[in-house]
ROSE-4610 file (N, C-alpha, C; in Angstrom, 1 decimal, always signed):
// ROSE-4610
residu = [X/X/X/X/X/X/X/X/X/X/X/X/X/X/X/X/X/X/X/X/X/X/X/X/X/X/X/X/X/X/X/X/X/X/X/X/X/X/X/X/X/X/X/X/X/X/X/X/X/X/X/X/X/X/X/X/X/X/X/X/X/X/X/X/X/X/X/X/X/X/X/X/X/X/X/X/X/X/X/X/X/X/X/X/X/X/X/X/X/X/X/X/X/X/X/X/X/X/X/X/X/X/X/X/X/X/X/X/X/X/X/X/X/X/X/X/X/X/X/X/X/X/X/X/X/X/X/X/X/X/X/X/X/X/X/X/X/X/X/X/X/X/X/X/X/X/X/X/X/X/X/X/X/X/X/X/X/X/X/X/X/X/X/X/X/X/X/X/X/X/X/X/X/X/X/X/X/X/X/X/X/X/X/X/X/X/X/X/X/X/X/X/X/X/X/X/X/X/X/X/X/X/X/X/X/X/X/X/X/X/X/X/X/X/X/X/X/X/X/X/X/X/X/X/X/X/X/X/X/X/X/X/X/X/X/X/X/X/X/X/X/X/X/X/X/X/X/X/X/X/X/X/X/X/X/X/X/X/X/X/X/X/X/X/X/X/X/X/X/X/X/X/X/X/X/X/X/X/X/X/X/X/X/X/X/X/X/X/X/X/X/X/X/X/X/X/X/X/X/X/X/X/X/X/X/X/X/X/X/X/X/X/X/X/X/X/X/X/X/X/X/X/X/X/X/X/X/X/X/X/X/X/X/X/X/X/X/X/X/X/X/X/X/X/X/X/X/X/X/X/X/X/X/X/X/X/X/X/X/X/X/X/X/X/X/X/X/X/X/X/X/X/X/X/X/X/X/X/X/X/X/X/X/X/X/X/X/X/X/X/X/X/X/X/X/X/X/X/X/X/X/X/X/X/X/X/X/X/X/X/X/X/X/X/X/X/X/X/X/X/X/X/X/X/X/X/X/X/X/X/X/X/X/X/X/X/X/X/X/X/X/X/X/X/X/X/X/X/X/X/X/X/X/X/X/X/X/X/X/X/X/X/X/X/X/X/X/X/X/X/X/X/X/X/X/X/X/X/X/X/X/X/X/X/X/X/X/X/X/X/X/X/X/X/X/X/X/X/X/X/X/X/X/X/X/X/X/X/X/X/X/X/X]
num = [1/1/1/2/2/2/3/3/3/4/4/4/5/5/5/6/6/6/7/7/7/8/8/8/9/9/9/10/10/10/11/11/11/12/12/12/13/13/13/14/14/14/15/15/15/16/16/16/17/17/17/18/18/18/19/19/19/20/20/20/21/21/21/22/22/22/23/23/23/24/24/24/25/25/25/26/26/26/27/27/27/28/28/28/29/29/29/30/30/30/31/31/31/32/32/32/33/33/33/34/34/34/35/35/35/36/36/36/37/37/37/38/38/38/39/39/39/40/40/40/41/41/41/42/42/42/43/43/43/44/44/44/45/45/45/46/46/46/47/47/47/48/48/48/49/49/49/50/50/50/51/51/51/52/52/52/53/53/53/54/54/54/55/55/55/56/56/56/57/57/57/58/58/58/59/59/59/60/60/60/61/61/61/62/62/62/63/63/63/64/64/64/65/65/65/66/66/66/67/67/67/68/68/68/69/69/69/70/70/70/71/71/71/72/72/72/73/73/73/74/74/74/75/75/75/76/76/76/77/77/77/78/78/78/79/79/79/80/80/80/81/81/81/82/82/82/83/83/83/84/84/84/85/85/85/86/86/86/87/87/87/88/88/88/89/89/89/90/90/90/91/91/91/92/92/92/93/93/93/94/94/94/95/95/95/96/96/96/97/97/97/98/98/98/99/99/99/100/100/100/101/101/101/102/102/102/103/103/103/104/104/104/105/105/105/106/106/106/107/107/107/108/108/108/109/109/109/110/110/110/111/111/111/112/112/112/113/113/113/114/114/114/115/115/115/116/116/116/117/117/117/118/118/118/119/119/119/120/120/120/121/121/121/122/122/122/123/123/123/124/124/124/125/125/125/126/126/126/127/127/127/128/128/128/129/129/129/130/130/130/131/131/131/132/132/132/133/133/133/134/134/134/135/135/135/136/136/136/137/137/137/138/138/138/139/139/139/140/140/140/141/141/141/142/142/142/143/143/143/144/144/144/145/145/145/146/146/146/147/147/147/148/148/148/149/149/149/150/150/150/151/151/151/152/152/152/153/153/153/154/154/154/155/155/155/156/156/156/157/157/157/158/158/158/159/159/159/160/160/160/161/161/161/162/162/162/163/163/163/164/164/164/165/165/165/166/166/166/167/167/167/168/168/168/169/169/169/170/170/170/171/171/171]
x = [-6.9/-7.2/-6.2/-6.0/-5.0/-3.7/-3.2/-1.7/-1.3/-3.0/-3.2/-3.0/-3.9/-3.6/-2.5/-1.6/-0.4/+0.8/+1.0/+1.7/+1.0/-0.1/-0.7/-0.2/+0.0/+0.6/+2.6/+3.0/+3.9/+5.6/+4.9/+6.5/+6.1/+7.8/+8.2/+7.9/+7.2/+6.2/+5.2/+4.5/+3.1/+2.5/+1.5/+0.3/-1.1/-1.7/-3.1/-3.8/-4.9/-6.0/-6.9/-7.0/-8.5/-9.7/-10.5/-11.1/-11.4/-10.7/-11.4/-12.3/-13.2/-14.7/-15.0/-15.4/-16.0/-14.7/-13.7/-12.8/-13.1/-13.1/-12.9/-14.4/-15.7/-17.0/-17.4/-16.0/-16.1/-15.1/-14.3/-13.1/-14.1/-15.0/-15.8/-16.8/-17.2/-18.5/-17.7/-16.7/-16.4/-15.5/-15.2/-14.5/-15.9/-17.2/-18.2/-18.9/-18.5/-18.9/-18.1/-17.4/-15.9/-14.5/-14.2/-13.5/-12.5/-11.1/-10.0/-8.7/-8.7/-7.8/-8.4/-7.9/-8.2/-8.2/-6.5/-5.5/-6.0/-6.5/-7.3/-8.5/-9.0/-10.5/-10.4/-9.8/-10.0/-9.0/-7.9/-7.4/-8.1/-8.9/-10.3/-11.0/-11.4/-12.7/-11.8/-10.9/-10.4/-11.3/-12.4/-13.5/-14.0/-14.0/-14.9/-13.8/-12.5/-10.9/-11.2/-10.9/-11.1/-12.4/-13.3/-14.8/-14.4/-14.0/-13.3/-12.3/-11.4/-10.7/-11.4/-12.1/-12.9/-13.7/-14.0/-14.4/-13.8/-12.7/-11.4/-11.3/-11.8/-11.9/-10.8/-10.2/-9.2/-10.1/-9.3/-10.6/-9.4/-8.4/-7.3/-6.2/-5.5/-4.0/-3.4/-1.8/-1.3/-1.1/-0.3/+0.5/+1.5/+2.4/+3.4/+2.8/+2.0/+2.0/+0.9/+0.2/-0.3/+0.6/+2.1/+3.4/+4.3/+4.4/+4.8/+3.7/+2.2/+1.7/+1.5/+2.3/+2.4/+0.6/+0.0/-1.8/-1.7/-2.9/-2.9/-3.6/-4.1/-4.8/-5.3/-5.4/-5.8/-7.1/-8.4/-9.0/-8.9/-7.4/-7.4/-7.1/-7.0/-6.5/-7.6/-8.6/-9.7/-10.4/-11.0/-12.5/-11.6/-12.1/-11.8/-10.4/-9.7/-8.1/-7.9/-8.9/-8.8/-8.4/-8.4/-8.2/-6.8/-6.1/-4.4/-3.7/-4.2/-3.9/-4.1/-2.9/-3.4/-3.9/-4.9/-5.1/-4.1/-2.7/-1.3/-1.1/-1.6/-1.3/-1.8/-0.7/-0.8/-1.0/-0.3/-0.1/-1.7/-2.9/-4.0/-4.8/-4.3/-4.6/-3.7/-2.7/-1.7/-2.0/-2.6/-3.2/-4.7/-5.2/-6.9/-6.1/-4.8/-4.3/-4.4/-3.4/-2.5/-3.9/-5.2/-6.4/-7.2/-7.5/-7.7/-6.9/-5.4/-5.0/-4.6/-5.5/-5.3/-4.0/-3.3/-1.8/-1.6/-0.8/-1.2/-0.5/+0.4/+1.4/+1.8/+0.8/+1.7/+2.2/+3.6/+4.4/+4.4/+4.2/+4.7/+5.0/+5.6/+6.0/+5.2/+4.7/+3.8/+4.1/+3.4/+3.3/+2.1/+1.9/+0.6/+0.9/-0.6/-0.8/-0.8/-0.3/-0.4/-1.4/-2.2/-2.9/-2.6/-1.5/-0.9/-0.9/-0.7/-0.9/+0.2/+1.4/+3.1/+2.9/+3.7/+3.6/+4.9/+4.7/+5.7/+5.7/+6.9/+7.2/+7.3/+6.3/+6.3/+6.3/+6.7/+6.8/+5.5/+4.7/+3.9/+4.1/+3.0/+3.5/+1.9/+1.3/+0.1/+0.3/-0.2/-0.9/-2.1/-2.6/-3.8/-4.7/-5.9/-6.8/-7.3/-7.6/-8.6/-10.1/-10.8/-12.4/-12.6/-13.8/-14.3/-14.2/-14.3/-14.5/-12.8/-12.0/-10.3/-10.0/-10.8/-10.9/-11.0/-12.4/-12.7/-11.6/-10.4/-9.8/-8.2/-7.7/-6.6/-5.6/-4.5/-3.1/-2.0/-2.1/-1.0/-0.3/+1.5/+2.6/+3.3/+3.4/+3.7/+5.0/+6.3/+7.8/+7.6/+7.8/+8.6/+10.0/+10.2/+11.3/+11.6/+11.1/+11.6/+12.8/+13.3/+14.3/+15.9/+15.6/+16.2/+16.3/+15.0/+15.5/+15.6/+15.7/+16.5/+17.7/+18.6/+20.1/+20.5/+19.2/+20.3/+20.1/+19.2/+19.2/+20.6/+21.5/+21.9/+23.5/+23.3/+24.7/+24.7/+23.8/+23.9/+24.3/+23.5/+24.5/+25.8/+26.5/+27.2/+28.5/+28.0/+29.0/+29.1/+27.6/+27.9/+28.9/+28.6/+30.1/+31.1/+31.5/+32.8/+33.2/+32.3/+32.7/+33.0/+32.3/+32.5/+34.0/+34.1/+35.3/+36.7/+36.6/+37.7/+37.9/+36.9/+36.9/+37.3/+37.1/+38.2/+39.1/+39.2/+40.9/+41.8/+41.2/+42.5/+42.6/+41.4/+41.6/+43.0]
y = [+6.6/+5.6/+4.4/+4.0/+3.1/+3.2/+4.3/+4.7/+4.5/+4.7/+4.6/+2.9/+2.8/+1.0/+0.5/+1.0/+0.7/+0.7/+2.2/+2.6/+2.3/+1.2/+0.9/-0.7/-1.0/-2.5/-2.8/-1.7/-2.1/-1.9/-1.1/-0.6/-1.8/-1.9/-3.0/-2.6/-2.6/-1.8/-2.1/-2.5/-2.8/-1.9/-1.4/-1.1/-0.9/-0.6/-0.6/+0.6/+0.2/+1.3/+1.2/+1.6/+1.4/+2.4/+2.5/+3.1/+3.7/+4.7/+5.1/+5.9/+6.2/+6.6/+6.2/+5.6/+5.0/+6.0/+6.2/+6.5/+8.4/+8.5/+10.1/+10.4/+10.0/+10.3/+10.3/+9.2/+9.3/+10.0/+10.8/+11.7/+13.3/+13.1/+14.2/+14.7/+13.4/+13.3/+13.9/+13.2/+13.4/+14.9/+15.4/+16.7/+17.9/+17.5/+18.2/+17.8/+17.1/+16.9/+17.4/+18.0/+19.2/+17.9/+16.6/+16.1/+16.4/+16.6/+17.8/+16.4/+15.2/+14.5/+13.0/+12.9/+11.6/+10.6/+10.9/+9.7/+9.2/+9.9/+9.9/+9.0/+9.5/+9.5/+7.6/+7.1/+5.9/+5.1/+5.7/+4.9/+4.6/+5.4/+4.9/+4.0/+4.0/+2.8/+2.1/+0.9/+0.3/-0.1/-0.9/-1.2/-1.0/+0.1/+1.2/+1.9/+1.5/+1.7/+0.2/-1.2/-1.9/-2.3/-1.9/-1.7/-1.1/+0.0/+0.9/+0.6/+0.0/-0.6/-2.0/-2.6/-3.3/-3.0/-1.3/-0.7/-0.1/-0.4/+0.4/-1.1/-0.3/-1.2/-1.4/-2.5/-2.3/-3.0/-2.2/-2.2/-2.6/-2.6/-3.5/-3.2/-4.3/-4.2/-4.3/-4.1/-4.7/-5.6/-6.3/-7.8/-8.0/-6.8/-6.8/-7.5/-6.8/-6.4/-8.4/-9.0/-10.3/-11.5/-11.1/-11.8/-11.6/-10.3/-10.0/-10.8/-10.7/-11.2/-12.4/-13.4/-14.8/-15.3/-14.4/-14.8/-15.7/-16.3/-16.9/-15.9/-14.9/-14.0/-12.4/-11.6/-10.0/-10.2/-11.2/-11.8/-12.1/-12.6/-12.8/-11.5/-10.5/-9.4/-8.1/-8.4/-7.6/-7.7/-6.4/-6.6/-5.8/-6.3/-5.2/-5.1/-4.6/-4.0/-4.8/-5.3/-6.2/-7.3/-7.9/-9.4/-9.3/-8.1/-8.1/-7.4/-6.8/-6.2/-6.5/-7.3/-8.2/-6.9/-7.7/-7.3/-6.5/-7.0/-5.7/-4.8/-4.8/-3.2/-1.5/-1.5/+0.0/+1.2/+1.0/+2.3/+2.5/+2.0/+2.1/+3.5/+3.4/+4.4/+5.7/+5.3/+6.7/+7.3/+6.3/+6.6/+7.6/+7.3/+8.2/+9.3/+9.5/+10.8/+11.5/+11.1/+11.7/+12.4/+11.6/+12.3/+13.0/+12.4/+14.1/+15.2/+15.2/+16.1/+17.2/+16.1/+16.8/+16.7/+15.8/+15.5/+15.4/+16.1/+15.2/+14.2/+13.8/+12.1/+11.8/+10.1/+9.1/+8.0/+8.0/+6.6/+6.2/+4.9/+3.9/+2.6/+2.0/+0.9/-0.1/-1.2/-2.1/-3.8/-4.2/-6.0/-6.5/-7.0/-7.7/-8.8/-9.2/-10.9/-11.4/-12.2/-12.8/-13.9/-14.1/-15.0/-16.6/-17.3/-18.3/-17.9/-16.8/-16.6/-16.2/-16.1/-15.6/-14.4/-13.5/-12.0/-11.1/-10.0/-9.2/-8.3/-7.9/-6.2/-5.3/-4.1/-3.7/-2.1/-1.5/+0.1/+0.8/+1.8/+1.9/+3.2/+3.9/+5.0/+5.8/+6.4/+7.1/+8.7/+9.5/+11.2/+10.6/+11.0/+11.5/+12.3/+11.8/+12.8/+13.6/+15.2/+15.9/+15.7/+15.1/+15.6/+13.8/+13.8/+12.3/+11.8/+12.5/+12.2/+11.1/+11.9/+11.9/+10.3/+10.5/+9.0/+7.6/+8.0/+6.6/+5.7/+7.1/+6.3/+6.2/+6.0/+6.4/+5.2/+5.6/+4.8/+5.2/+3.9/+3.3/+2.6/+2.7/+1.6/+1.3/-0.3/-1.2/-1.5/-1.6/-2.0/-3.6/-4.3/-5.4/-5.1/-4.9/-4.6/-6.0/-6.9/-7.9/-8.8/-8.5/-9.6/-8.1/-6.9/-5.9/-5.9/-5.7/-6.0/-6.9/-8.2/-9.8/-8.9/-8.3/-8.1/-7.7/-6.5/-5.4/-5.9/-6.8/-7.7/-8.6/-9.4/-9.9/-9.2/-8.2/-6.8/-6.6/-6.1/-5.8/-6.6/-7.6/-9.3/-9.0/-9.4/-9.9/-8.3/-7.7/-6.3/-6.2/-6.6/-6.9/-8.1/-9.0/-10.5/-9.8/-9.2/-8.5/-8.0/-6.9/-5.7/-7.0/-7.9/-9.0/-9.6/-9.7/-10.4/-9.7/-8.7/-7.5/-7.4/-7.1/-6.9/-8.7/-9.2/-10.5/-10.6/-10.0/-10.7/-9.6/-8.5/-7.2/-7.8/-8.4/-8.8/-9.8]
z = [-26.0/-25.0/-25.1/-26.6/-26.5/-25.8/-26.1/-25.2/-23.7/-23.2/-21.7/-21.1/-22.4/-21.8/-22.3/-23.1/-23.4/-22.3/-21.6/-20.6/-19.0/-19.1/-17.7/-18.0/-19.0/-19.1/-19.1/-19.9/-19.9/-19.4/-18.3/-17.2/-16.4/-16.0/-15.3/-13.9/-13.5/-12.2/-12.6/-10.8/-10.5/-10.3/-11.1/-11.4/-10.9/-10.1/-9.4/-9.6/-9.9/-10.4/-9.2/-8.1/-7.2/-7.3/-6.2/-6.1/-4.3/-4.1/-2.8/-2.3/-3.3/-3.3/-1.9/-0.9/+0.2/+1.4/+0.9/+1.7/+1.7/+0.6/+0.4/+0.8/+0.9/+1.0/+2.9/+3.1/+5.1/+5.6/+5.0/+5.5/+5.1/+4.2/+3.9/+5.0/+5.3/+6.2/+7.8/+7.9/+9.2/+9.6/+8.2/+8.3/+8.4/+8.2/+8.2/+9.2/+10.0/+11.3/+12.4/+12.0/+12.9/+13.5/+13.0/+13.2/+11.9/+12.6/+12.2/+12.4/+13.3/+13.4/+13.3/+11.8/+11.2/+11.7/+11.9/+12.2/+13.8/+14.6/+16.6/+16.8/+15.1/+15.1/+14.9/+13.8/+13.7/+14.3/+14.9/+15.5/+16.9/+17.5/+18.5/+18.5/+16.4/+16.0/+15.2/+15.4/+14.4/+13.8/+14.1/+13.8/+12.4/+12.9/+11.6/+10.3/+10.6/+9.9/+8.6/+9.8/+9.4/+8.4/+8.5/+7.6/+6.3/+6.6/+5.6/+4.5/+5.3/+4.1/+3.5/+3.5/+2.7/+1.9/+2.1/+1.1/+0.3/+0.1/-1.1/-2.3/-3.4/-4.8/-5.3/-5.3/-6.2/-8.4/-8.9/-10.1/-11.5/-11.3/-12.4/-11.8/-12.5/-12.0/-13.4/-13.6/-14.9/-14.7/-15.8/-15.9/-14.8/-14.8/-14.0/-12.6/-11.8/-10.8/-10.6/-12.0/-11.2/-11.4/-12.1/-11.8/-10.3/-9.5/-8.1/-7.5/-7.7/-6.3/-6.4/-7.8/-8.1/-8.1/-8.7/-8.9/-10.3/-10.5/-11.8/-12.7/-12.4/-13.4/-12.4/-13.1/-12.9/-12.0/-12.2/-11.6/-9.7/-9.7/-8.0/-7.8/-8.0/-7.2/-7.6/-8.5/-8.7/-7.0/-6.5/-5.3/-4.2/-3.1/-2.0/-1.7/-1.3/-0.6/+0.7/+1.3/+2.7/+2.6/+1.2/+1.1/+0.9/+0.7/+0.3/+1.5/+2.3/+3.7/+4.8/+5.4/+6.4/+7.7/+8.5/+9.7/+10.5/+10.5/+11.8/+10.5/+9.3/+8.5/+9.3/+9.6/+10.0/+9.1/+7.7/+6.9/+6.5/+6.0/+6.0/+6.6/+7.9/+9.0/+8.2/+8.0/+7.1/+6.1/+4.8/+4.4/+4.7/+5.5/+5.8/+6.2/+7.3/+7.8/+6.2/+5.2/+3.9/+3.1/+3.0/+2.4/+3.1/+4.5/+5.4/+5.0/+4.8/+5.3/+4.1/+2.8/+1.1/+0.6/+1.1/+0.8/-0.9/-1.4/-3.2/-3.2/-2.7/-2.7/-1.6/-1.5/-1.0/-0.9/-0.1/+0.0/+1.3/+0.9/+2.3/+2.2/+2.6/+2.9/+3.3/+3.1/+4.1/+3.8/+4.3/+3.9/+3.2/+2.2/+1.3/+1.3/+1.0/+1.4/-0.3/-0.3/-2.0/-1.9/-3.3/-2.9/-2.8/-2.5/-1.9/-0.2/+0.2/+1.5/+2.5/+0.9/+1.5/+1.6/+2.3/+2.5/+1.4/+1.2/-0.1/+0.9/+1.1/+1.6/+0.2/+0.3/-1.3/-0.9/-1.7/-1.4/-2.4/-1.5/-2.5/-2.7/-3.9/-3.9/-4.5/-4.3/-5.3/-5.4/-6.5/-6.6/-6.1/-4.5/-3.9/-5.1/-5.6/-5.9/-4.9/-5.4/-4.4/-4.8/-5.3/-6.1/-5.5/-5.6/-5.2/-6.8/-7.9/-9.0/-9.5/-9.2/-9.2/-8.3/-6.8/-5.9/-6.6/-7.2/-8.0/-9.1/-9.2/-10.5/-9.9/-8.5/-8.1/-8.6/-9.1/-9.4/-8.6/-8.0/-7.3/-8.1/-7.6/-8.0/-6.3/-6.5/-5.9/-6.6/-5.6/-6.0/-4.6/-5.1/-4.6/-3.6/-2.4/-2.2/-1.0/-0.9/-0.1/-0.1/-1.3/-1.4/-0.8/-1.4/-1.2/+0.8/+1.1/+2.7/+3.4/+2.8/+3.1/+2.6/+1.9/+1.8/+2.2/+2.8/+4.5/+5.2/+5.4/+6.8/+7.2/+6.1/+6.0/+6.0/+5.4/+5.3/+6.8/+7.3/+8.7/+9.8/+9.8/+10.3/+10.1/+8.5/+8.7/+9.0/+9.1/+9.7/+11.2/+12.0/+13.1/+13.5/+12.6/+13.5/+13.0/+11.6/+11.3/+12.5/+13.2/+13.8/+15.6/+15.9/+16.7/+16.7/+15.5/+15.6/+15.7/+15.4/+15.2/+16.6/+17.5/+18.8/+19.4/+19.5/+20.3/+19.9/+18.6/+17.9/+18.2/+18.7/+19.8/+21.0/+21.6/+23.1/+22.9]
């Protein structure tokens, strides 16, 4: 056991342990109720999307990951997944398709709320459990990639005035 908490503390990567028990028990329910398209079904009831992800636990984080979200302790970022997911989060809904559809890994890209209230573009990444048992203990890593796409934003700019100026200075 020690090793585990050794290697959940100390890569330079963000770390999340949740729990989607509430997620895998309503992808169960509704695949036994003959609904086959996850992704249709809740994008109909955001509603009930939105409910849902407030039911996703997040249940530790490492050190790494309560220095990225600039928290003062493991504390702000313990409790539901809704408080770090803002409202226009789409990948959520990607998420329910990826466990409907028994996916064993997923990545996506999204935006988190830190708790100052700044937003992180972060890449995520989890192995999908299949068993509800597997749900309750799911690890996610979170990469920080915002300052990375502030630089292509910025590469790209400045190639477009390059490519701007090349073209008047032929005229």
């Amino acid at each position: 056991a020690h090793w585990r908490a050794t290697l959940f503390e100390r890569p330079g990567l963000s770390l999340w342990r949740e729990d989607w028990t509430a997620v895998g028990e309503a992808i169960r329910d509704l695949k036994l109720a003959g609904v086959h398209d996850i992704g249709a079904w809740y994008a109909a009831r955001p509603d009930e999307a939105r409910a849902l992800r407030g039911r996703v636990m997040v249940k530790d984080v490492n050190a790494f990951a309560v220095r990225m979200m600039g928290a003062a302790s493991k504390a702000d970022l313990i409790g539901p997944l809704d408080r770090l997911l803002p409202d226009s989060d789409q990948t959520f809904g990607q998420w329910l398709v990826a466990f409907g559809r028994g996916d064993a890994f997923y990545r996506s890209e999204t935006h988190i709320v830190r708790p100052d209230g700044s937003h992180l573009d972060c890449l995520f990444t989890a192995a999908l459990p299949t068993t509800l048992d597997g749900i309750r203990d799911t690890l996610v890593t979170a990469l920080d990639v915002t300052d990375y796409k502030r630089l292509q934003t910025r590469l790209v700019e400045a190639q477009t005035e390059a490519a701007r100026a090349s073209r008047i200075s032929t005229v």
